[in-house]
C-alpha positions in Angstrom: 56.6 90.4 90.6 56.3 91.6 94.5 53.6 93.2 96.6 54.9 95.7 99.1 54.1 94.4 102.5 50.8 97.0 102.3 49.2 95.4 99.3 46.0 93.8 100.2 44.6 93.4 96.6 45.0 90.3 94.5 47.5 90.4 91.6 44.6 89.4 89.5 42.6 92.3 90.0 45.7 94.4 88.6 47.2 92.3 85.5 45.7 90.7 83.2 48.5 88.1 81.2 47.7 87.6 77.6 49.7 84.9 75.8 50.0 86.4 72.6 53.5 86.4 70.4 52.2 87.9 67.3 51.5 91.9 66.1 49.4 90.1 63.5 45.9 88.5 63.9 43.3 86.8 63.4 43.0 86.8 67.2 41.1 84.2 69.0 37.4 85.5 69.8 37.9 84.8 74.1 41.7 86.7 73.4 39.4 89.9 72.0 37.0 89.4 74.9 39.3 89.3 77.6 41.5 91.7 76.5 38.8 94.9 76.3 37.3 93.6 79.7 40.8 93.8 81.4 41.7 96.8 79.8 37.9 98.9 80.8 38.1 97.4 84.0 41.5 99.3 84.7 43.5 96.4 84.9 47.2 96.3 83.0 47.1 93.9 80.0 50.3 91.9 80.1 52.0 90.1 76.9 55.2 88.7 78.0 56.2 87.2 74.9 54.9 90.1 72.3 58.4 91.3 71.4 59.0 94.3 68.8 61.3 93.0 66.0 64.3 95.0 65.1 66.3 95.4 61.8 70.2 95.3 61.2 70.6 98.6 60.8 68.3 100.4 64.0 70.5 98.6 66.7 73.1 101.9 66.6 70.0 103.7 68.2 70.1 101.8 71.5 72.0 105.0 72.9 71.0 107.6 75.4 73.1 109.8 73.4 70.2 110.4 71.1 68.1 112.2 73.2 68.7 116.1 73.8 68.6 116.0 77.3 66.5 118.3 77.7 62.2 116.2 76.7 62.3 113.1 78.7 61.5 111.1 75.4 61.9 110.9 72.1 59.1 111.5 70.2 57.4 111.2 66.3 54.4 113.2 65.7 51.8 111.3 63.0 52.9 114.3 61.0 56.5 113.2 60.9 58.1 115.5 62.7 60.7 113.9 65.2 61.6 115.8 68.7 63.6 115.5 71.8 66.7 114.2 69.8 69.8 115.3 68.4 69.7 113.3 66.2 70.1 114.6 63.0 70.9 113.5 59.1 70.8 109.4 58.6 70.4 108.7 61.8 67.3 111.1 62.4 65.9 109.3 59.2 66.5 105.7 60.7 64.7 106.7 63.8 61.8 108.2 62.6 61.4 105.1 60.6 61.8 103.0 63.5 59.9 104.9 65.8 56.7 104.9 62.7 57.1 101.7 62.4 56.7 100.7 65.7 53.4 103.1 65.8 51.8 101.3 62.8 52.2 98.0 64.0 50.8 98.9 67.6 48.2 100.5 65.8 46.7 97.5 63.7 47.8 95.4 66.9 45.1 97.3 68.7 42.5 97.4 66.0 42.7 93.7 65.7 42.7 92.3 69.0 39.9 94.9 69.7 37.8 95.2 66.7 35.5 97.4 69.2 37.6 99.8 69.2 38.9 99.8 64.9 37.9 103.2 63.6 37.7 105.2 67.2 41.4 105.0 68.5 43.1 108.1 67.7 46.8 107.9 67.3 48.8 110.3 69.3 52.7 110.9 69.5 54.8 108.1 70.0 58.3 107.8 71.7 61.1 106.0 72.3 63.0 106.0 76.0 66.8 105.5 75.3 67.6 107.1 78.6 67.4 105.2 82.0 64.3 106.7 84.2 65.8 105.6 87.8 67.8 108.5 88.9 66.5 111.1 86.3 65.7 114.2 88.3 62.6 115.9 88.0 60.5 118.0 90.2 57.5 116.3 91.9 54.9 116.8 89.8 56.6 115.4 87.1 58.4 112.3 88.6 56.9 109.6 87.0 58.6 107.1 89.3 56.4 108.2 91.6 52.5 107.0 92.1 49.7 108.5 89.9 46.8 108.4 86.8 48.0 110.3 83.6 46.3 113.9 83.1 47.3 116.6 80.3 48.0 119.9 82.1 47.7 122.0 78.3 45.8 119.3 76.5 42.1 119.1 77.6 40.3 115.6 77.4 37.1 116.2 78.1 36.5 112.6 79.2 38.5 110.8 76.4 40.3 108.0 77.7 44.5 107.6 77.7 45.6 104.1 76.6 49.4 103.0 76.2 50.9 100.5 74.5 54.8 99.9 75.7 57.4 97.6 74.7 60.2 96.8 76.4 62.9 96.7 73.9 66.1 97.0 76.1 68.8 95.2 73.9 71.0 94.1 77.3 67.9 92.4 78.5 67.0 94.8 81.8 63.4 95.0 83.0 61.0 97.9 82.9 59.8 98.1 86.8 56.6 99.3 87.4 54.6 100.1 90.5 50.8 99.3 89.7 48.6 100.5 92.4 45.0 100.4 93.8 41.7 100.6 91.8 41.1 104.2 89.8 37.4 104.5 92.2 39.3 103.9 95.6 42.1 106.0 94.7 39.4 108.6 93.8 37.5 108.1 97.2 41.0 108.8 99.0 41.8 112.2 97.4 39.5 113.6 95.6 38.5 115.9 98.7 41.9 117.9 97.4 41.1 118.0 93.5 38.6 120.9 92.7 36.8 121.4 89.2 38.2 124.8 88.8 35.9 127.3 87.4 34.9 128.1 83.6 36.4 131.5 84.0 40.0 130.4 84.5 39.3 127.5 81.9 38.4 130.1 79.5 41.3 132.6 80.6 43.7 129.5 80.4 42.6 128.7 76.8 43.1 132.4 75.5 46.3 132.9 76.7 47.6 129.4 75.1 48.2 127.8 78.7 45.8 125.0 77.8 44.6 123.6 73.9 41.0 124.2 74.5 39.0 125.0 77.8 39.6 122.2 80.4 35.9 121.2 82.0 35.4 120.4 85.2 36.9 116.8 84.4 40.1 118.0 83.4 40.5 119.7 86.2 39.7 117.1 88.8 41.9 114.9 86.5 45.0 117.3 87.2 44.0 117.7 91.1 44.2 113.7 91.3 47.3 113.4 89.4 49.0 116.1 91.6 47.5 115.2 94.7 48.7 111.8 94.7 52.1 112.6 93.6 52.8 114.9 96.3 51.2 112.9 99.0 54.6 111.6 100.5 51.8 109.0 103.3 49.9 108.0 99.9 53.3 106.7 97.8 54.2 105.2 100.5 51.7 103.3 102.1 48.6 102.8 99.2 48.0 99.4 97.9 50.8 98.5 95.3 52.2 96.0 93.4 55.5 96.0 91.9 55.9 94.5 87.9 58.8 93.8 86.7 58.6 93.8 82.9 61.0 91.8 80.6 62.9 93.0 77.9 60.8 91.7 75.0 57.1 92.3 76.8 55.0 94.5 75.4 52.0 95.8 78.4 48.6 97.8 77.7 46.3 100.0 80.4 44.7 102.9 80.2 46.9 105.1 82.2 44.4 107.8 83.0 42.3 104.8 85.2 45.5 102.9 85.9 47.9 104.0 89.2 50.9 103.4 88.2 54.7 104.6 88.5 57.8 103.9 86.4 61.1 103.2 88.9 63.7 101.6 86.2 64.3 100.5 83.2 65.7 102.0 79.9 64.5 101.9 76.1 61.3 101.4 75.9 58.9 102.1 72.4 55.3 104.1 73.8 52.0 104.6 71.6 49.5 106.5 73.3 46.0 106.4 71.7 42.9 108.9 72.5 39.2 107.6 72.7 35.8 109.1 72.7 33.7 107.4 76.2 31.4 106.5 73.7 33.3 104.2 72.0 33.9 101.9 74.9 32.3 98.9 75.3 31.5 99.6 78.8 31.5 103.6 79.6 30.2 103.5 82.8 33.7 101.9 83.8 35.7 104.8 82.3 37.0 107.8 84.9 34.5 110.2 83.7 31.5 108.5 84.7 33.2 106.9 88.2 34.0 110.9 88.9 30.2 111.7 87.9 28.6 109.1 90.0 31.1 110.2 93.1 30.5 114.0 92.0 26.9 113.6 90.9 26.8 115.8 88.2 27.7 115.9 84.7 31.7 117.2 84.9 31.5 117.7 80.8 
C-alpha cells in the first residue's frame, strides 16, 4: 500500500481493515458498528483474510478464454441468465453456479454483518473478471483504470446508493491494484462547476426513446457529469489526492463506489456483487452523495 507523492490524506480516512475470515456470522456487535460507519462515511472496507472457497470442479474457469471479448465481465443476472461468455453447455452451467453462489453468499454476508441494512439491499448483476484489466483498451470514459465515482449512463438512480462487494480470487496469487482517492464532498467541490443537472425535457426524451430505464433527475445527471469530468481531467488523475491498495488474492474489499474515487490498474479474476439501496435505508443519509450534492446545490436534485 503506497501514497503517490501528492497524497496528503491519512490511509485511515480511506480504508477501513476488518479482520473477519468467515462469510458466516454471528458477527461481533463493534464488527457491525464499525463496518456501516466505514462504509457511509465513504471509506473502503478491507477484509484481508475473507477468502471465497472454491470447488474441485470450478478451477477450469480461471481462463480469460471464457469471456466473449467483447462485455468487460462476465455476468449472472438474479434471473439466471449468464452474459459476456462463450461459454456454453457444462461449462456455462458450472459457471453460473459458481458465479450464484458466490452472489448468495455475499448477499447473507452483507445482511449479517449489517443487520441495518437486511431487507433493503437489492441484489443486482454479478460478475466474474477472468480477463486482466491493465492493458485492456477502452475509450476514456470507460477506462476504469482511470480515477472516478460509479454512475449508470441508461440506468437512473435517483439517489440509491452503489455498493460492491469484490473478491480477489486470482488462483496464481496476483493482486487486484486499486487507486482510492480523495473524499466524495472534495472531489465534488473540485468539479462539479463542469457537471450540469440536465433538464427534464431531455430526461424525458431520453427515457422514450430507450437511451435511459426511466427519467434521470437532476442527480443522475450531475452523477454522470462527475464521473466523466474526472475521467477526462488528464491534471485531476494525475495530481488529486490518492492512494494506491494493493489487494491480495484471497481479500475480499466493500465501498460504495458511487461515494468512493477509485480506479482499477491490475489484476485479473476477480468475483463482483453490486447491491442497490434506497437513502432511506441508511443509517446515516445525510452522508450519502445525494444529500452532500443537495447541501452544495441547495435544492432537492430528486
Amino acid at each position: 500500500m503506497t501514497d503517490t507523492p501528492h497524497h496528503t490524506t491519512p490511509i485511515s480516512e480511506r480504508l477501513c481493515p476488518l479482520h473477519i475470515d468467515s462469510w458466516t456470522g454471528p458477527f461481533p456487535e463493534d464488527q457491525r458498528a464499525k463496518a456501516v460507519d466505514a462504509l457511509e462515511h465513504g471509506k473502503v472496507l478491507v477484509l484481508p483474510h475473507l477468502a471465497f472457497p472454491f470447488r474441485d470442479d470450478e478451477k477450469d474457469l480461471f481462463t480469460p478464454t471464457l469471456s466473449n471479448g467483447k462485455s468487460k465481465n462476465v455476468s449472472l443476472k438474479s434471473s439466471g441468465e449468464l452474459g459476456g461468455t462463450v461459454a456454453t453447455g457444462d461449462v456455462a452451467k458450472r459457471l453460473a453456479g459458481m458465479i450464484e453462489r458466490f452472489a448468495s453468499t455475499a448477499t447473507r454476508f452483507l445482511e449479517e454483518l449489517i443487520p441495518h441494512y437486511a431487507g433493503h439491499l437489492e441484489r443486482a448483476p454479478t460478475s466474474y473478471r477472468p480477463v486482466e484489466i491493465k492493458g485492456r483498451p477502452a475509450s476514456v470514459i470507460k477506462d476504469d483504470t482511470r480515477l472516478h465515482v460509479d454512475a449508470f449512463p441508461s440506468r437512473p438512480m435517483r439517489g440509491r446508493r452503489i455498493m460492491r462487494l469484490f473478491t480477489n480470487v486470482n488462483p496464481k496469487g496476483q493482486p487486484r491494484i486499486w487507486h482510492v482517492g480523495e473524499p466524495f464532498e472534495d472531489m465534488a467541490k473540485k468539479l462539479g462547476d463542469r457537471a450540469n443537472e440536465g433538464s427534464r425535457l431531455q430526461a424525458r426524451a431520453l427515457s422514450t426513446l430507450g437511451i435511459t430505464k426511466g427519467e434521470r433527475s437532476a442527480y443522475d445527471s450531475l452523477m454522470l457529469g462527475l464521473h466523466d469530468g474526472a475521467k477526462r481531467d488528464e491534471v485531476y488523475q494525475k495530481t488529486s489526492p490518492q492512494i494506491e491498495v494493493p489487494f491480495p488474492s484471497g481479500a475480499t474489499w466493500i465501498c460504495y463506489t458511487d461515494q468512493v474515487m477509485h480506479a482499477a490498474l491490475a489484476g485479473q479474476y476477480v468475483l463482483e456483487q453490486t447491491f442497490h439501496l434506497d437513502v432511506a435505508a441508511m443509517a446515516r443519509p445525510e452522508l450519502s452523495p445525494l444529500k452532500v450534492l443537495e447541501r452544495l446545490r441547495g435544492r432537492a436534485l430528486v
